[in-house]
MOPAC internal coordinates of N, CA, C and O (Angstrom, degrees):
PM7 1SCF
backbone

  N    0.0000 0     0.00 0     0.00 0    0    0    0
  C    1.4435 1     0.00 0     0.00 0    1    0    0
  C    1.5300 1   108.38 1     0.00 0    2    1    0
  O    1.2310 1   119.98 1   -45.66 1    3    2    1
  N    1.1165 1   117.65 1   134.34 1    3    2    1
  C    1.4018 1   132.27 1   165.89 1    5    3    2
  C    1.8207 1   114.68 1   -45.53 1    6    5    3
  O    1.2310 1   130.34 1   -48.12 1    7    6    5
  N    1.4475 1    97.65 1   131.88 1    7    6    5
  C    1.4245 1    91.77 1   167.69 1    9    7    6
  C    1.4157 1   129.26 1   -84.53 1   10    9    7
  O    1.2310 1   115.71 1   -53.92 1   11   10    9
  N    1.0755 1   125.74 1   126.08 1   11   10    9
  C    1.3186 1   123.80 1  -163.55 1   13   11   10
  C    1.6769 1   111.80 1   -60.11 1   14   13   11
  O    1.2310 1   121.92 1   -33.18 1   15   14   13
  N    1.6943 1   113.92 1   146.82 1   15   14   13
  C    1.6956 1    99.83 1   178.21 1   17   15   14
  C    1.6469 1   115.00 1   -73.83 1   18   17   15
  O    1.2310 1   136.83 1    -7.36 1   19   18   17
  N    1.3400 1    85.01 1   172.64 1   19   18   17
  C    1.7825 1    93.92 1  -160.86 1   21   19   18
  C    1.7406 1    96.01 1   -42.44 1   22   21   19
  O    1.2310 1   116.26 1   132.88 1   23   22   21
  N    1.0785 1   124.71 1   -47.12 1   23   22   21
  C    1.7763 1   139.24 1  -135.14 1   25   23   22
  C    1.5425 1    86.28 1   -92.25 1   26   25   23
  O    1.2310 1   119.15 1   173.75 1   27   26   25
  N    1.4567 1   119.22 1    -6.25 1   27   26   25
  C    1.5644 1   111.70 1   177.09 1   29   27   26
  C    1.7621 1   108.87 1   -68.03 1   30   29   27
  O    1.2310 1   113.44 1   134.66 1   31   30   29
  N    1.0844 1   130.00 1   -45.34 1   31   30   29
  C    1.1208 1   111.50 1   169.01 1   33   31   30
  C    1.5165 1   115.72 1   166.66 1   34   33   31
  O    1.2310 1   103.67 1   -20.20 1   35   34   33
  N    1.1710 1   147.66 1   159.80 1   35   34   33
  C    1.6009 1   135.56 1  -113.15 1   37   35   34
  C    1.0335 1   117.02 1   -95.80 1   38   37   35
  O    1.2310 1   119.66 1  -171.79 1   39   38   37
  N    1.4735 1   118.26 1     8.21 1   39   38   37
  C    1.4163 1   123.95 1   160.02 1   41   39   38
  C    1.3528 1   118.43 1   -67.45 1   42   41   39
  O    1.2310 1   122.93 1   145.25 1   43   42   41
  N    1.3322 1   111.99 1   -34.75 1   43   42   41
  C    1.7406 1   134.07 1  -160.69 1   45   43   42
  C    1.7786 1    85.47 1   -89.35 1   46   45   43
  O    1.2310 1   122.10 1   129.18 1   47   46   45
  N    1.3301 1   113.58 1   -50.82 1   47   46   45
  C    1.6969 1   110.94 1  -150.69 1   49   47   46
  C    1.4141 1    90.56 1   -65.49 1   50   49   47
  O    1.2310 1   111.65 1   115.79 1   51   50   49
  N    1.6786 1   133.33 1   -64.21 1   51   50   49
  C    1.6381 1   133.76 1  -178.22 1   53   51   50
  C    1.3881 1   127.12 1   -86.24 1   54   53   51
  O    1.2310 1   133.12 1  -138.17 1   55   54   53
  N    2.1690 1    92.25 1    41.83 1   55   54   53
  C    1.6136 1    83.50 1   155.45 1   57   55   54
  C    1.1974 1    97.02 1  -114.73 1   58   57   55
  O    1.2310 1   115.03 1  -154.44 1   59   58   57
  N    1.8193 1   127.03 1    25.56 1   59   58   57
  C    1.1599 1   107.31 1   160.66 1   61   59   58
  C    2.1016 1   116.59 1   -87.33 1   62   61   59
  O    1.2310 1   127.41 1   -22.05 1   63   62   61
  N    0.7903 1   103.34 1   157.95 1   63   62   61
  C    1.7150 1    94.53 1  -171.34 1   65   63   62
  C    1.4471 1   113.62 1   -84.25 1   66   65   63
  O    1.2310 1   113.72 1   150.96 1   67   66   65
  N    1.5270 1   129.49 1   -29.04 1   67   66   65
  C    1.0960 1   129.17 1   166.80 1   69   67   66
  C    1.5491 1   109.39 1   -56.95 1   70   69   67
  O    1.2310 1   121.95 1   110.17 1   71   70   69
  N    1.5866 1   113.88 1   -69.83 1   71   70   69
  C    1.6684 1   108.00 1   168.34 1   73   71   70
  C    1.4566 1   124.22 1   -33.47 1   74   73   71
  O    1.2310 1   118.97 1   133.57 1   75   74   73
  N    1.0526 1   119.56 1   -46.43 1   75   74   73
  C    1.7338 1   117.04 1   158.43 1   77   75   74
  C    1.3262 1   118.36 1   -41.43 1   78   77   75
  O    1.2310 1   119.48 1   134.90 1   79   78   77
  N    1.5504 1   118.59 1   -45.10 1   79   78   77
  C    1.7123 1   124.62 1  -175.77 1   81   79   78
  C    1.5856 1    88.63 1   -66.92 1   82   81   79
  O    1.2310 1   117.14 1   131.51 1   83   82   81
  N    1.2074 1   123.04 1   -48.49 1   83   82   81
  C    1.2544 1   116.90 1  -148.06 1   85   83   82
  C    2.1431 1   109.05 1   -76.49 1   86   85   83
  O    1.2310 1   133.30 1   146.36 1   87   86   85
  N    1.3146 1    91.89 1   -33.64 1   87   86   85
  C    1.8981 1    93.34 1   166.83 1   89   87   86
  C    1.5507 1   102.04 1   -89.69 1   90   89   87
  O    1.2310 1   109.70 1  -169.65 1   91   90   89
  N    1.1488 1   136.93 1    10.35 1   91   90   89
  C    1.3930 1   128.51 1   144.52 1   93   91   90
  C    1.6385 1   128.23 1   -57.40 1   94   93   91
  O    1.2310 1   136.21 1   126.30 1   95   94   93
  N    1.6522 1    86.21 1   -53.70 1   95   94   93
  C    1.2766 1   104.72 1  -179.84 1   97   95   94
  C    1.4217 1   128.49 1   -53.12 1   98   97   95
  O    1.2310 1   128.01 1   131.72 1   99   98   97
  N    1.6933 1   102.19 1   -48.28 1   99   98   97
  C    1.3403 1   119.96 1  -179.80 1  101   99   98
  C    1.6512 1   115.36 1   -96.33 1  102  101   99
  O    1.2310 1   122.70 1  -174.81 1  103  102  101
  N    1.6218 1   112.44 1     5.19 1  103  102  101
  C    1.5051 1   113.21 1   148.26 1  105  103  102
  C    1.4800 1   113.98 1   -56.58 1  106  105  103
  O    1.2310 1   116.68 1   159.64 1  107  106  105
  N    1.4249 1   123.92 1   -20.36 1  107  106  105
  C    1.4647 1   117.15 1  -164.90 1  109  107  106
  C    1.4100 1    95.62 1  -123.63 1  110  109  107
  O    1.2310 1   109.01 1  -153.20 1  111  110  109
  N    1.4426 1   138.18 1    26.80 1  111  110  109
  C    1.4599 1   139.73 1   117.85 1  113  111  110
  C    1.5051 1   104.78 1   144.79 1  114  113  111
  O    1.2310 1   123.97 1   -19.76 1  115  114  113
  N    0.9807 1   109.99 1   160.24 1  115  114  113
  C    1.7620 1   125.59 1  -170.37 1  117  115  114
  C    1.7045 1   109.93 1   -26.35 1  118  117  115
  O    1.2310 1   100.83 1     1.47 1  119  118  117
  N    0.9393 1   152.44 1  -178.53 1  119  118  117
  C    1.4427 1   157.39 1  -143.22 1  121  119  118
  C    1.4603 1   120.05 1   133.67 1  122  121  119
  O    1.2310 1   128.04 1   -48.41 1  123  122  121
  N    1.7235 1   102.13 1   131.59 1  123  122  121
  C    1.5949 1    94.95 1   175.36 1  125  123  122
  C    0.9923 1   112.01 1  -101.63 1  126  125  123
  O    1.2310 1   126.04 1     3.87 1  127  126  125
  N    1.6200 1   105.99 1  -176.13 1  127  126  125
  C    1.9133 1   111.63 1  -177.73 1  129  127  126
  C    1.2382 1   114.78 1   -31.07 1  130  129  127
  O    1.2310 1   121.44 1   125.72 1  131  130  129
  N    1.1826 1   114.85 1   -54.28 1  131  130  129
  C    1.6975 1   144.46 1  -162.37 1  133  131  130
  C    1.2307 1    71.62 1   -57.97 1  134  133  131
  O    1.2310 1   117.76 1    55.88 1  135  134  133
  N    1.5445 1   121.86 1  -124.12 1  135  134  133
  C    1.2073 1   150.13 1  -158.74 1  137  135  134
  C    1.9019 1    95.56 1     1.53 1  138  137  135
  O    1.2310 1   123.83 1   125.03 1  139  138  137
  N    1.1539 1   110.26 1   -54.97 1  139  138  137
  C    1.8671 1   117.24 1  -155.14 1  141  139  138
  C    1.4730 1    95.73 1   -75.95 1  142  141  139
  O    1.2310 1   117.23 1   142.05 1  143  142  141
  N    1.6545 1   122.88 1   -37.95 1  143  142  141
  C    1.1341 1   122.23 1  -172.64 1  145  143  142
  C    1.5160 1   106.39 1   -71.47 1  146  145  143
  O    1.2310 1   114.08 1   144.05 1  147  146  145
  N    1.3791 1   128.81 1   -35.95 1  147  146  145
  C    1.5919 1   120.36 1   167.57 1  149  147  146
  C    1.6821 1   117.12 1   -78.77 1  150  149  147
  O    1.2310 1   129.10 1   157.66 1  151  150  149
  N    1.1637 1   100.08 1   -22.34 1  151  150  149
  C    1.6917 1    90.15 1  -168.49 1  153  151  150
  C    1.7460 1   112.20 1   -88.22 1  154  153  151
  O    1.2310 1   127.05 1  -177.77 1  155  154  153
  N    1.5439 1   104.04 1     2.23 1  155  154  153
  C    1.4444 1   112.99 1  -162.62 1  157  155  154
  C    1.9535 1    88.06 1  -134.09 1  158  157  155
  O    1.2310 1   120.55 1  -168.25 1  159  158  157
  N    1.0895 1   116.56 1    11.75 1  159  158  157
  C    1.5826 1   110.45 1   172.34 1  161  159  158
  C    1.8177 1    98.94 1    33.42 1  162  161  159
  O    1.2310 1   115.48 1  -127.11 1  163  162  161
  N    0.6723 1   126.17 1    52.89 1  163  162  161
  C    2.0386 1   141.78 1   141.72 1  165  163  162
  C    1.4479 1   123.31 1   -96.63 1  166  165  163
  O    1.2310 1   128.79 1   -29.12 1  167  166  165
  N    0.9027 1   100.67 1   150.88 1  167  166  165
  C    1.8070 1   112.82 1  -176.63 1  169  167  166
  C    1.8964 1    95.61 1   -86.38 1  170  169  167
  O    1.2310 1   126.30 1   -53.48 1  171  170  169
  N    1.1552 1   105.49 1   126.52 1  171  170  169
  C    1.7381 1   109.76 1   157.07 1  173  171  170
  C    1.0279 1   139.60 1   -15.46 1  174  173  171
  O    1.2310 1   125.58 1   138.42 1  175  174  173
  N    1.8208 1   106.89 1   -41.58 1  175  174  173
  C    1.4087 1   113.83 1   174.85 1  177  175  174
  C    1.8109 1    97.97 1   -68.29 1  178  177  175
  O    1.2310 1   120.20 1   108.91 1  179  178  177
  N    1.4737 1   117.22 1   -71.09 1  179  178  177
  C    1.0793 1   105.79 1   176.46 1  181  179  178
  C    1.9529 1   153.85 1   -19.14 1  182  181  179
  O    1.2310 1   146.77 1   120.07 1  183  182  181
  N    1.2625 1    65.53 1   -59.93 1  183  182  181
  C    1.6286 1    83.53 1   168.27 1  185  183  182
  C    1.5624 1    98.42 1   -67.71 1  186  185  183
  O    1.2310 1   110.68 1   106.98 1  187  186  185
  N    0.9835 1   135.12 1   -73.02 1  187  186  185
  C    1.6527 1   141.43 1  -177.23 1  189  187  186
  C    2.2549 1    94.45 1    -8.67 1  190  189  187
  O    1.2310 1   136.05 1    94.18 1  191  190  189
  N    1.3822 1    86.54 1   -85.82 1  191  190  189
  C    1.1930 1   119.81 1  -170.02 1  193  191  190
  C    2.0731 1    95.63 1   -37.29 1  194  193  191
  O    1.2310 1   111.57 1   119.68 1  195  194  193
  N    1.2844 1   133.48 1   -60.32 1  195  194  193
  C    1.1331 1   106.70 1  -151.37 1  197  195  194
  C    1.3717 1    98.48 1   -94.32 1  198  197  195
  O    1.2310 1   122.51 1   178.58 1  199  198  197
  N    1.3508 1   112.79 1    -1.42 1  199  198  197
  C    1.6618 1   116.00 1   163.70 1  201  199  198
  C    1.1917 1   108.03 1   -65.43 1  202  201  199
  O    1.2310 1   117.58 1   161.35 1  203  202  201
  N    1.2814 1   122.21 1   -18.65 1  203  202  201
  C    1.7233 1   123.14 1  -163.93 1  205  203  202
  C    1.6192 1   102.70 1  -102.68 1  206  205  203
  O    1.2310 1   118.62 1   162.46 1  207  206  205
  N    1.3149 1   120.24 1   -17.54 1  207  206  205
  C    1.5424 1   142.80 1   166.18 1  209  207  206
  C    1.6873 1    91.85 1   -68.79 1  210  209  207
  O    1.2310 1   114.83 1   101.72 1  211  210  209
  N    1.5307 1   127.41 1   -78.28 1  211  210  209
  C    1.2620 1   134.43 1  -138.65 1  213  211  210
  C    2.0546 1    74.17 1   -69.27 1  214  213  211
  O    1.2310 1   116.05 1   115.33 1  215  214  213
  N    0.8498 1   125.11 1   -64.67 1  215  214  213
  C    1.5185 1   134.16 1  -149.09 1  217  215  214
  C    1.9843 1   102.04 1   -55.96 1  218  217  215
  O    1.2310 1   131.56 1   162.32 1  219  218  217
  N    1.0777 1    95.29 1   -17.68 1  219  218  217
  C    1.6738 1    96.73 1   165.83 1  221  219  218
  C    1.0621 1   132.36 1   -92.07 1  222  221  219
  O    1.2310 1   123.97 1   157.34 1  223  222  221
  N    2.1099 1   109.98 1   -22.66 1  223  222  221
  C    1.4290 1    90.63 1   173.34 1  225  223  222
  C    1.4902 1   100.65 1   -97.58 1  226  225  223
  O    1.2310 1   111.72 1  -144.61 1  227  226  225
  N    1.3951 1   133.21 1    35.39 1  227  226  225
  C    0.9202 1   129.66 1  -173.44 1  229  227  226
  C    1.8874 1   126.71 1    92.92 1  230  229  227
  O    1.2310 1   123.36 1   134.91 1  231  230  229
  N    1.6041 1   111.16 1   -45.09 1  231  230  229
  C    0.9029 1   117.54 1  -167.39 1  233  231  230
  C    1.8063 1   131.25 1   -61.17 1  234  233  231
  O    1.2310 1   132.97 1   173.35 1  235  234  233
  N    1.3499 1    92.55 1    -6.65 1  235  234  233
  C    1.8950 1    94.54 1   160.77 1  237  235  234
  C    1.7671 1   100.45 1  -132.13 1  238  237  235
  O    1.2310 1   117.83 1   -37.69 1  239  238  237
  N    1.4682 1   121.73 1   142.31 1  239  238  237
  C    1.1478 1   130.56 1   150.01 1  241  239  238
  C    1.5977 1   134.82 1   -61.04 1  242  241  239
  O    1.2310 1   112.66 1   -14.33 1  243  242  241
  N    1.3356 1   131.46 1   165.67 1  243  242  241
  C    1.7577 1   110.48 1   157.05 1  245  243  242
  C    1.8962 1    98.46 1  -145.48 1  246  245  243
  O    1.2310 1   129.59 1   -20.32 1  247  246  245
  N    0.9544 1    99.11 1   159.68 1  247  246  245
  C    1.5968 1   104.40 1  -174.83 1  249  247  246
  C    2.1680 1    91.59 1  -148.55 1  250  249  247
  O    1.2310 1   140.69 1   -43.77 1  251  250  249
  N    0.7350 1    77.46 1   136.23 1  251  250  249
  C    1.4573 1   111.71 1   165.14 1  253  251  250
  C    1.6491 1   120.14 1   -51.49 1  254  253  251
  O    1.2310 1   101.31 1  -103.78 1  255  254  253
  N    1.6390 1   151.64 1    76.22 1  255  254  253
  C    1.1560 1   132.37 1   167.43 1  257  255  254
  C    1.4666 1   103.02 1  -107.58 1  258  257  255
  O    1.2310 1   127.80 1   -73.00 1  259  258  257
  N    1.4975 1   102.60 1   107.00 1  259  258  257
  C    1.6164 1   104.28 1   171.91 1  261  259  258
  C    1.4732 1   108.03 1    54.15 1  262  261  259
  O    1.2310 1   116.67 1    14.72 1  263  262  261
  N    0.9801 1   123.94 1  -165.28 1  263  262  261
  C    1.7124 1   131.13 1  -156.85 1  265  263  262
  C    1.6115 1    95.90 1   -56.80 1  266  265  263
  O    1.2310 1   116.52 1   136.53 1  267  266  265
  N    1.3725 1   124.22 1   -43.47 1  267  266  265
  C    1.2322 1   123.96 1   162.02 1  269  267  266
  C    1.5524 1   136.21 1   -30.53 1  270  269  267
  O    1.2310 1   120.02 1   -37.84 1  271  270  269
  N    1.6910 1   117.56 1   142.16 1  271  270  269
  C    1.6583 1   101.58 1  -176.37 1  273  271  270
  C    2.2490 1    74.94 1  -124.66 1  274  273  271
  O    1.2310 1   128.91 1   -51.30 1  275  274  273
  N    1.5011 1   100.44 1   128.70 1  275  274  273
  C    1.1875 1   117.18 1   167.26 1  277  275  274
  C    1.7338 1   117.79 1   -77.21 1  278  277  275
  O    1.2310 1   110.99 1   -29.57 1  279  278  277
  N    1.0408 1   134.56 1   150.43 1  279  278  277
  C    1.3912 1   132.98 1   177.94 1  281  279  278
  C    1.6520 1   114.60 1  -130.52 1  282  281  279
  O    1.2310 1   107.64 1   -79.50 1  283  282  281
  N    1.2997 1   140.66 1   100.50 1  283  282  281
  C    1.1414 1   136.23 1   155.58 1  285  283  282
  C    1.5058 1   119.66 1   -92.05 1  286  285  283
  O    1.2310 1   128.64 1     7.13 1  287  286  285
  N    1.3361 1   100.96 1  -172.87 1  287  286  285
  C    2.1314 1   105.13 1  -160.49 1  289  287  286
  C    1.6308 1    71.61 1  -107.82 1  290  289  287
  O    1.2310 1   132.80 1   -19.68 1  291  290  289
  N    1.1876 1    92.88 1   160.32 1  291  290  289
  C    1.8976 1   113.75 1   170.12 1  293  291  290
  C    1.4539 1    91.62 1  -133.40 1  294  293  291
  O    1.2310 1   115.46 1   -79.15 1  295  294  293
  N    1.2516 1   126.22 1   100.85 1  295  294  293
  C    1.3841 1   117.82 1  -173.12 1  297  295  294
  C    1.8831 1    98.09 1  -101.52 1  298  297  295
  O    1.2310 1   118.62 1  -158.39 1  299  298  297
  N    0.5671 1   120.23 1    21.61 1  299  298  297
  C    2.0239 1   131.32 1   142.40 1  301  299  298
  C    0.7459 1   119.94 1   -34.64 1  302  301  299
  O    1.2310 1   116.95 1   125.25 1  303  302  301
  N    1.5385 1   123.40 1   -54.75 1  303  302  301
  C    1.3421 1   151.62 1  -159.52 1  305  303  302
  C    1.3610 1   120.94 1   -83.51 1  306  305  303
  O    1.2310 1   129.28 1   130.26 1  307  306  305
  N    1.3581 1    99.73 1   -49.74 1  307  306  305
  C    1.6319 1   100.04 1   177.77 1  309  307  306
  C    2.3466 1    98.52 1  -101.44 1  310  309  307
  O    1.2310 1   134.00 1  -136.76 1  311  310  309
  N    0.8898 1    90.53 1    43.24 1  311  310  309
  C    1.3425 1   115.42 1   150.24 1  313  311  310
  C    1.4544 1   133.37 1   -61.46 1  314  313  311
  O    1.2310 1   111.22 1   129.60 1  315  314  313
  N    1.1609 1   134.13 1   -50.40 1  315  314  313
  C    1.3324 1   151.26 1    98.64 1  317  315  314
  C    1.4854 1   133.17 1    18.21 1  318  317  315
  O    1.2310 1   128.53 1   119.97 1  319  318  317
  N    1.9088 1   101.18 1   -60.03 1  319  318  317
  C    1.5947 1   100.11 1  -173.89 1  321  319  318
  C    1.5989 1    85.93 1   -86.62 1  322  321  319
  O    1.2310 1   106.79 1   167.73 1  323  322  321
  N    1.2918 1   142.19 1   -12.27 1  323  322  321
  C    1.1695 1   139.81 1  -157.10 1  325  323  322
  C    1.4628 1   104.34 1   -86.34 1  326  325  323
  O    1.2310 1   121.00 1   137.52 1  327  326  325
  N    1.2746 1   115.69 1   -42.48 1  327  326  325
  C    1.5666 1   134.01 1  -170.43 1  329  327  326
  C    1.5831 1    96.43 1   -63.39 1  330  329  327
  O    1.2310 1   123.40 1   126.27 1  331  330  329
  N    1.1716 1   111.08 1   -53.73 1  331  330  329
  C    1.5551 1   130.51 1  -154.94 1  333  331  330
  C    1.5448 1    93.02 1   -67.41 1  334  333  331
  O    1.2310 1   113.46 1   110.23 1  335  334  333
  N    1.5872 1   129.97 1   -69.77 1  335  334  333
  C    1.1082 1   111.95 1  -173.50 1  337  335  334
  C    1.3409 1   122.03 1   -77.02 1  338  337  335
  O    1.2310 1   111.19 1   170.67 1  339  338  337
  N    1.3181 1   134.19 1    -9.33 1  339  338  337
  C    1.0595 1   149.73 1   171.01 1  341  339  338
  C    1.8470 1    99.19 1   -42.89 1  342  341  339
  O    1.2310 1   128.38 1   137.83 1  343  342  341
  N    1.3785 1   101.46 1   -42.17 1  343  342  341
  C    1.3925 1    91.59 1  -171.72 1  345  343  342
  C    1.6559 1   115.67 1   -76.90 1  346  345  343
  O    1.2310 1   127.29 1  -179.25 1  347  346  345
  N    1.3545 1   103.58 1     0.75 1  347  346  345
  C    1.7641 1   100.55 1   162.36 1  349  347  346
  C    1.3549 1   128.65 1   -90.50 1  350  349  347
  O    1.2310 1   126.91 1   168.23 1  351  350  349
  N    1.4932 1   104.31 1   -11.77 1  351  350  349
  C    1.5896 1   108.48 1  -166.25 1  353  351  350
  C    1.9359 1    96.76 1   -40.40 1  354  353  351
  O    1.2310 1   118.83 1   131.14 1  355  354  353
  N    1.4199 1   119.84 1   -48.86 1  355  354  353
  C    1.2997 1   112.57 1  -164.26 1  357  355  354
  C    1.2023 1   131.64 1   -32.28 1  358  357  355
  O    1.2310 1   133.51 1   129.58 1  359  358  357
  N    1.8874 1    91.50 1   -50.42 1  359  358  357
  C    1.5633 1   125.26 1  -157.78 1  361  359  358
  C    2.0973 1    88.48 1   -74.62 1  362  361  359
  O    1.2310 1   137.29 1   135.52 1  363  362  361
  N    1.2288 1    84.11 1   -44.48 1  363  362  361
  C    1.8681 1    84.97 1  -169.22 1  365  363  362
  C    1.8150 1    98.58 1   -50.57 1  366  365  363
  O    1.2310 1   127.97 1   109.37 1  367  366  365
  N    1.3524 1   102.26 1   -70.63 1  367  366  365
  C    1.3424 1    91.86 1  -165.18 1  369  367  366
  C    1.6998 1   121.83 1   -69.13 1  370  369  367
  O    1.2310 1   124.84 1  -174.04 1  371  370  369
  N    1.2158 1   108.31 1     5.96 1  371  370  369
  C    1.2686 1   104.93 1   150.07 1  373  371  370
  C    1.7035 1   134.77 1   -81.83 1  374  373  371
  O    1.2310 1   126.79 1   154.19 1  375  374  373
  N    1.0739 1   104.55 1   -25.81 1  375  374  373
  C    1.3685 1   117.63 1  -177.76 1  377  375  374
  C    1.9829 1    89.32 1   -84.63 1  378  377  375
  O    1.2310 1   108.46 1   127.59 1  379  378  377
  N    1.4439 1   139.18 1   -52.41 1  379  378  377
  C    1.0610 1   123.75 1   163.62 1  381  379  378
  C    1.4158 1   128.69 1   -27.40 1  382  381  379
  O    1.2310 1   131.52 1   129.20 1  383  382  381
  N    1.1090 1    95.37 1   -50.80 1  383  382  381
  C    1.8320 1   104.71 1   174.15 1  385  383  382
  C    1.7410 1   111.77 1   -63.28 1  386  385  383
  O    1.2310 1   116.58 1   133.87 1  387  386  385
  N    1.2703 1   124.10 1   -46.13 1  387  386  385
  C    1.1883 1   128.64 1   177.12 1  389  387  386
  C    1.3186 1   124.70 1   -55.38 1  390  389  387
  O    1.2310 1   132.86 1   149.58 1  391  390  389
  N    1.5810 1    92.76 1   -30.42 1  391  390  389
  C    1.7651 1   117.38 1  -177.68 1  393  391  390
  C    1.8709 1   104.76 1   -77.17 1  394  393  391
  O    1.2310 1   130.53 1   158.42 1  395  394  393
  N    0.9601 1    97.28 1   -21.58 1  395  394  393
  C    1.8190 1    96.62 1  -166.29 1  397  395  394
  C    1.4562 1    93.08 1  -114.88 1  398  397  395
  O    1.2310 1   105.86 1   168.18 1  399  398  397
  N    1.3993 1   143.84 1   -11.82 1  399  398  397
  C    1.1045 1   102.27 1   149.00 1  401  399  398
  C    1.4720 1   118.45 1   -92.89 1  402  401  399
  O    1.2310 1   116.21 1   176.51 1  403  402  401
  N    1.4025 1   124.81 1    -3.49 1  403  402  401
  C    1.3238 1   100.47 1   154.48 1  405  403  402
  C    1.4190 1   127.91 1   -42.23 1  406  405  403
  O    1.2310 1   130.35 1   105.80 1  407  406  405
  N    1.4998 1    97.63 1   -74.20 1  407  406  405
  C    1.7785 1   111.20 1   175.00 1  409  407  406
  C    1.6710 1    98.98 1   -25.69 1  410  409  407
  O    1.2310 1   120.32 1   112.75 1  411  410  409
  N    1.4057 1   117.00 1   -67.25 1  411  410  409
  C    1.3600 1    98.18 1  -168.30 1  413  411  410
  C    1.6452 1   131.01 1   -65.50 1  414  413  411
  O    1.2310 1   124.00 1   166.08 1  415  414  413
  N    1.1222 1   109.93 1   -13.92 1  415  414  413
  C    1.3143 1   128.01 1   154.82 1  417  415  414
  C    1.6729 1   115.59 1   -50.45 1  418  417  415
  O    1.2310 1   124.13 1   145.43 1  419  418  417
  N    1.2374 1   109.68 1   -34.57 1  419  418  417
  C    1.4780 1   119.16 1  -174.22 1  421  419  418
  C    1.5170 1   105.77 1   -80.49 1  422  421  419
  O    1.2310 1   124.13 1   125.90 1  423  422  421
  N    1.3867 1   109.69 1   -54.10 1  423  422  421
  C    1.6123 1   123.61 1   171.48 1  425  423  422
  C    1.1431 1   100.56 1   -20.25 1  426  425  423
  O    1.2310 1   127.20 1    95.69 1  427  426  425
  N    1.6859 1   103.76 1   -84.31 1  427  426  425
  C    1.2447 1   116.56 1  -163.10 1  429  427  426
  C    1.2818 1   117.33 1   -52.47 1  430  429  427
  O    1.2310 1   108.61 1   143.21 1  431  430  429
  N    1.1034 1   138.92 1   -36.79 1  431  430  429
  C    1.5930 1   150.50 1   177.85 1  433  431  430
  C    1.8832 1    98.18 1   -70.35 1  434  433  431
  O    1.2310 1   105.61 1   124.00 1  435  434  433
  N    0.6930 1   144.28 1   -56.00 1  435  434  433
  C    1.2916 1   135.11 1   153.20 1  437  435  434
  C    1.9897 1   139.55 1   -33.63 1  438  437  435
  O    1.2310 1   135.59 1   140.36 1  439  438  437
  N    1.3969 1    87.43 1   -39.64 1  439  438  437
  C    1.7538 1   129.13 1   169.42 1  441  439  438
  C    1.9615 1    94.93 1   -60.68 1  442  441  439
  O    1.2310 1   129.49 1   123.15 1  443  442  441
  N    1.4607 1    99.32 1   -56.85 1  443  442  441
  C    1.2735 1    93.92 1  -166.70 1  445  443  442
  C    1.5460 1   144.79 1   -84.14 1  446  445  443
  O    1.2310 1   140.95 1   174.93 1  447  446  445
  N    1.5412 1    76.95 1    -5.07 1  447  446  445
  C    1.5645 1   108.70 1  -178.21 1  449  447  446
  C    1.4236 1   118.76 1   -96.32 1  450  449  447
  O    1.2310 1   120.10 1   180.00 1  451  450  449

């Protein structure tokens, strides 16, 4: 099966790793080009471009202030990757538990020696 293009939808858009920096960024509130292009050391074009990726599958907004283009997260969108791993939390925190009583297994074997 064909891999779907990036702009197919937000699995594809945040497996790039910069786009991840970039809904990091704007988890902690709206930001313009400017702002993302210094705080993320990227060139303009860059940043432009995967904002224009995130902005198709939905997962960042832009609004207009004065000559400025604003950017917030629409976290709606990555709704989806949330659902999806959500369904491991179980498996994780089971294998956590398995993991710590090893470790404590180790403690104690250390404790006793």
């Amino acid at each position: 099966m064909a891999r779907a293009a990036t702009t197919a939808d937000a699995f594809n858009a945040v497996a790039e790793p910069r786009r991840r920096e970039i809904l990091d960024v704007l988890a902690g509130g709206e930001r313009t080009v400017n702002e993302l292009v210094q705080l993320l050391e990227l060139a303009q074009p860059h940043v432009s471009r995967h904002l224009r990726v995130l902005r198709e599958v939905g997962a960042v907004e832009v609004r207009d202030a004065g000559r400025q283009r604003v950017y917030r997260l629409q976290p709606r969108a990555l709704k989806p990757i949330h659902d999806w791993v959500s369904g491991y939390a179980d498996l994780w925190a089971e294998r956590f538990d398995l993991l710590e009583g090893v470790l404590d297994d180790l403690r104690n074997q250390d404790d006793g020696h």
